[in-house]
C-alpha positions in Angstrom: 94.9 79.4 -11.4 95.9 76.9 -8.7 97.4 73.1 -9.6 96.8 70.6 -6.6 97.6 67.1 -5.9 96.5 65.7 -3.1 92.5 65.3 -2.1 93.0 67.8 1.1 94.4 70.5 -1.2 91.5 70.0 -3.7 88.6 70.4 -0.8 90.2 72.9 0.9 90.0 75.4 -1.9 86.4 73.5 -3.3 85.3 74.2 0.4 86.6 77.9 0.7 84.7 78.6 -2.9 81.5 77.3 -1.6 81.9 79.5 1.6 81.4 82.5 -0.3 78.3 81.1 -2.2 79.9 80.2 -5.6 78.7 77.4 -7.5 81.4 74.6 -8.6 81.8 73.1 -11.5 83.7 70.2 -12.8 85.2 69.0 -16.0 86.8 65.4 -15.4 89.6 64.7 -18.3 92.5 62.4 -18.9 94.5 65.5 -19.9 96.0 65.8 -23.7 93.0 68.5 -24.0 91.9 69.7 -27.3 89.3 71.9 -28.1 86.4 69.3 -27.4 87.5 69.7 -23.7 87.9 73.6 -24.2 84.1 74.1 -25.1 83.5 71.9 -21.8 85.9 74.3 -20.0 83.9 77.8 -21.6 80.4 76.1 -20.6 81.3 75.9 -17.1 83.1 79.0 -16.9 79.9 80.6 -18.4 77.6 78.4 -15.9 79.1 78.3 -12.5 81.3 80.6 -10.6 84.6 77.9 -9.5 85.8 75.9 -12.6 87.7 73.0 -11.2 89.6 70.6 -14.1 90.7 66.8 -13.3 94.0 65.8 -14.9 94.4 62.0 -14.5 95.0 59.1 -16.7 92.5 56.4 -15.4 94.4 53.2 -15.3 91.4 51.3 -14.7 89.3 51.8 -17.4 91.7 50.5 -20.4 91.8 47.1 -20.8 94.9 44.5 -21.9 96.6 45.5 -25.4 94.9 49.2 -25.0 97.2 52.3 -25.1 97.6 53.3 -21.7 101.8 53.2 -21.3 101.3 55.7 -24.3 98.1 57.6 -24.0 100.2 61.4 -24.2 100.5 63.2 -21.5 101.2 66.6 -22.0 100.5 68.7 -18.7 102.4 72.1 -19.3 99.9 72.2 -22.4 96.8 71.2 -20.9 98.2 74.1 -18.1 97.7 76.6 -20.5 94.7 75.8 -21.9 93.3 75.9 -18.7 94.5 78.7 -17.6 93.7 80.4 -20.9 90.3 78.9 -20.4 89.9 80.8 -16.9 89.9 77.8 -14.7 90.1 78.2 -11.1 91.6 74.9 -10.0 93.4 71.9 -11.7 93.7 68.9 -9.6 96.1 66.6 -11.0 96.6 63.6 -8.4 98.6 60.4 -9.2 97.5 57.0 -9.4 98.2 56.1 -5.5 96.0 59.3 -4.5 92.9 57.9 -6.7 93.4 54.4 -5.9 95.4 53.8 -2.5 96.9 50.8 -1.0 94.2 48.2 -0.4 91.5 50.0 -2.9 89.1 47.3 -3.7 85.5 48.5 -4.4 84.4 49.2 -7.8 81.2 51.2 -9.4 79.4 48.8 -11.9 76.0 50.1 -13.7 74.8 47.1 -15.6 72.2 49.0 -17.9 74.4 50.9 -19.8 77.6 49.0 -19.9 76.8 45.8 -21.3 76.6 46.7 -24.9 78.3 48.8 -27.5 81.5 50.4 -26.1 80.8 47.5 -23.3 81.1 44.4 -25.0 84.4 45.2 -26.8 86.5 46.9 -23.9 85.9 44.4 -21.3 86.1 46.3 -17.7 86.5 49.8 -19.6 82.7 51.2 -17.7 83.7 49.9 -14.7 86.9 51.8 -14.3 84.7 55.0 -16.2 82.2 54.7 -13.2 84.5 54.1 -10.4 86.9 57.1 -10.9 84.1 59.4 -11.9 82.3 58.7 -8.6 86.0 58.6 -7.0 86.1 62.5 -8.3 82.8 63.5 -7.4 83.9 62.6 -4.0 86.5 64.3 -4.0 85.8 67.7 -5.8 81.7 67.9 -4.7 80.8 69.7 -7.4 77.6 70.9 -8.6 77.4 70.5 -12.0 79.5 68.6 -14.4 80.9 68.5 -17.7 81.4 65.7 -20.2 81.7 65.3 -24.0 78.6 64.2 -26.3 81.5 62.1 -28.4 81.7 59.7 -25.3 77.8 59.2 -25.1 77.3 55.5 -24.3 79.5 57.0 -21.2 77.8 60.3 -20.1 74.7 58.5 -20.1 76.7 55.9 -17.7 77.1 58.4 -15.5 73.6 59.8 -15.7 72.5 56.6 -14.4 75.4 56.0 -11.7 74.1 59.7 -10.6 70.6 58.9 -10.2 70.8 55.1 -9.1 73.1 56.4 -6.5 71.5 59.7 -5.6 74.6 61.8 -6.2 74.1 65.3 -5.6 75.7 66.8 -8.8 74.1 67.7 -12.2 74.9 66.0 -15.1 76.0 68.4 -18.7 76.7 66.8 -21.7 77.9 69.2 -24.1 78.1 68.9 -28.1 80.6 66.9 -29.7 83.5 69.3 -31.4 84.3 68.3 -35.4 87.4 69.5 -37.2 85.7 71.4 -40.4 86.3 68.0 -42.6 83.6 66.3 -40.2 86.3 64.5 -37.6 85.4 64.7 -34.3 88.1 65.6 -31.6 89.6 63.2 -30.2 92.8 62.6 -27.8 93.7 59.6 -30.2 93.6 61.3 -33.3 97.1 62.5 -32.6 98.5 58.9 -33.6 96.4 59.1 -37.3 99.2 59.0 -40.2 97.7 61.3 -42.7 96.4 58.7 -44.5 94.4 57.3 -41.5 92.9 60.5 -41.1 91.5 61.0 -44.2 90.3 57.5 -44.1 88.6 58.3 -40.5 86.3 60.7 -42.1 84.2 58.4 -43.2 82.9 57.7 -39.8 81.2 60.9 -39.8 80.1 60.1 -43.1 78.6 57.2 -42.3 76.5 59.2 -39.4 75.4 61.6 -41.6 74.1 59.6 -44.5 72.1 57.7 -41.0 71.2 60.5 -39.8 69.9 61.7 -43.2 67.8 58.5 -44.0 65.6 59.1 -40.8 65.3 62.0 -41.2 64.7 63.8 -44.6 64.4 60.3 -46.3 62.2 59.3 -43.4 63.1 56.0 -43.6 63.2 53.1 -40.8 66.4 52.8 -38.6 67.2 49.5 -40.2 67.7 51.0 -43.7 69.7 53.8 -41.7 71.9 51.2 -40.4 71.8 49.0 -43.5 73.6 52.6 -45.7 75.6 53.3 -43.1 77.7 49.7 -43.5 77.6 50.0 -47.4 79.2 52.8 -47.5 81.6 51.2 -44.6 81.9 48.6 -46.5 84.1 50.9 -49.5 87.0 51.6 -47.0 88.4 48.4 -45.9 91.2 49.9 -44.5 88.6 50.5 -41.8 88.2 47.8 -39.4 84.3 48.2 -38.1 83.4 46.9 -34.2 80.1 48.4 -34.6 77.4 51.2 -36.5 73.9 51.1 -35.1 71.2 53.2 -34.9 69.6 52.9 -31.0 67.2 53.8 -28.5 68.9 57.5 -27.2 68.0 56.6 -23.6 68.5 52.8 -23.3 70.9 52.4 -26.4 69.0 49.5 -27.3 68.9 49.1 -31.2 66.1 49.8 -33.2 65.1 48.7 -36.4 61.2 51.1 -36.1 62.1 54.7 -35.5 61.5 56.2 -31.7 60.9 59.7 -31.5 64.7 60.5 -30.0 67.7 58.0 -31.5 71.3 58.0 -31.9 73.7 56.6 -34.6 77.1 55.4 -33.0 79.7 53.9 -35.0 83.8 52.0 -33.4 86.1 51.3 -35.6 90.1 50.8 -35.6 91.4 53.1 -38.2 95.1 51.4 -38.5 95.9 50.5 -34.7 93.7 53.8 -33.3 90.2 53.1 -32.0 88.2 55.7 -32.7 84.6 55.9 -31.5 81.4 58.8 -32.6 78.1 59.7 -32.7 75.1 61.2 -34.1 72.1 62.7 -32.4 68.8 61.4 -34.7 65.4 63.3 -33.8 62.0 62.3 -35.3 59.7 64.6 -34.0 
């Protein structure tokens, strides 16, 4: 396994790969990987032929207050699980290689960013689009990787990909629970135990929406309307949102569409933890 740094470095080795007819894939992180990020890594190892990971904290996409001075950083780690993993190439560029003197265009995609993860991290899918078109640039893959946990974003990027005809397909993977229900996250690292255990009802709350619409058959409004009851038992949990939506346009829906998703944010003491549920009524 190779580690590069600068963009020439990166498409040199990309380019050489492609020469010989293997097909690249990408999995774009912010490093601190766990094994969400692992299952990301095995599906492209198992799909393409030249696994290429991105190791950069994106200082764009957190907004004022949010934890980017301390967002961990732990490369030798992340090293090894890659190279464990069977990746190819890491490219781990700083901040003045992604974003160089004078950078001043941004990536906006109105339809997806508005809402939901949108309307309470203010400029957070703007700095998500920009750096993930910045990589695509860079590496030219074709196919990659992302996390269902993150879904209002890898459906961002579906739509930054087709609006702007990028030439790269889009895989979003399943999201990866601890046994108790939690699903990874980068952030769950600054849970007390306390916190965790009062996390879990997040999943909870998914489930029992997930369960309503489906083997209760009920509408999407009495999904939501259980899900904030039993919310509304841990105060401890500060909600920004649980709705049940549209899977395609995340726009909520209170009469049941054949393919829907449950999507709870809440701060669980000062970390913001965000999840999902996949709802099919067909």
């Amino acid at each position: 396994m190779n580690t590069v740094q600068t963009i020439q470095e990166l498409q040199d080795r990309v380019r050489t790969a492609r020469s010989v007819g293997k097909r690249i894939g990408c999995v774009p992180t912010m490093g601190a990987l766990h094994a969400g990020h692992v299952s990301l890594i095995e599906a492209a190892r198992v799909e393409t032929d030249f696994v290429v990971v991105t190791v950069f904290v994106n200082p764009t996409q957190f907004g004022p207050g949010e934890d980017l001075s301390k967002y961990p950083r732990p490369l030798e780690a992340d090293l090894a699980k890659c190279r464990d993993g069977g990746v190819d190439l890491v490219f781990n560029p700083d901040v003045a290689t992604v974003y160089p003197a004078g950078d001043a265009t941004f990536v906006e995609v109105p339809s997806c960013s508005q809402s939901l993860e949108g309307a309470h991290r203010e400029g957070h899918f703007r700095g998500v689009a920009t750096v993930v078109l910045k990589l695509f640039n860079m590496v030219l893959p074709d196919v990659a990787y992302f996390g269902q946990k993150d879904y209002q974003q890898q459906l961002l990027i579906r739509h930054m990909v087709k609006d702007l005809n990028v030439p790269v397909e889009i895989r979003t993977c399943p999201t990866i629970r601890e046994p108790d229900g939690l699903a990874l996250s980068s952030r769950n690292i600054y849970l007390s135990d306390a916190e965790r255990r009062s996390a879990l009802v997040l999943s909870q709350a998914l489930k029992i929406g997930h369960a309503v619409c489906t083997a209760q058959k009920k509408a999407p409004a009495e999904a939501r309307q259980a899900m904030l009851e039993l919310l509304a038992n841990h105060p401890e949990v500060k909600l920004d949102y649980a709705v049940i939506a549209d899977a395609n346009t995340l726009a909520e829906v209170d009469v049941a569409v054949p393919e829907m998703v449950a999507l709870i944010a809440a701060r669980v003491g000062t970390t913001r933890l965000i999840d999902n549920m996949l709802i099919s009524t067909h």
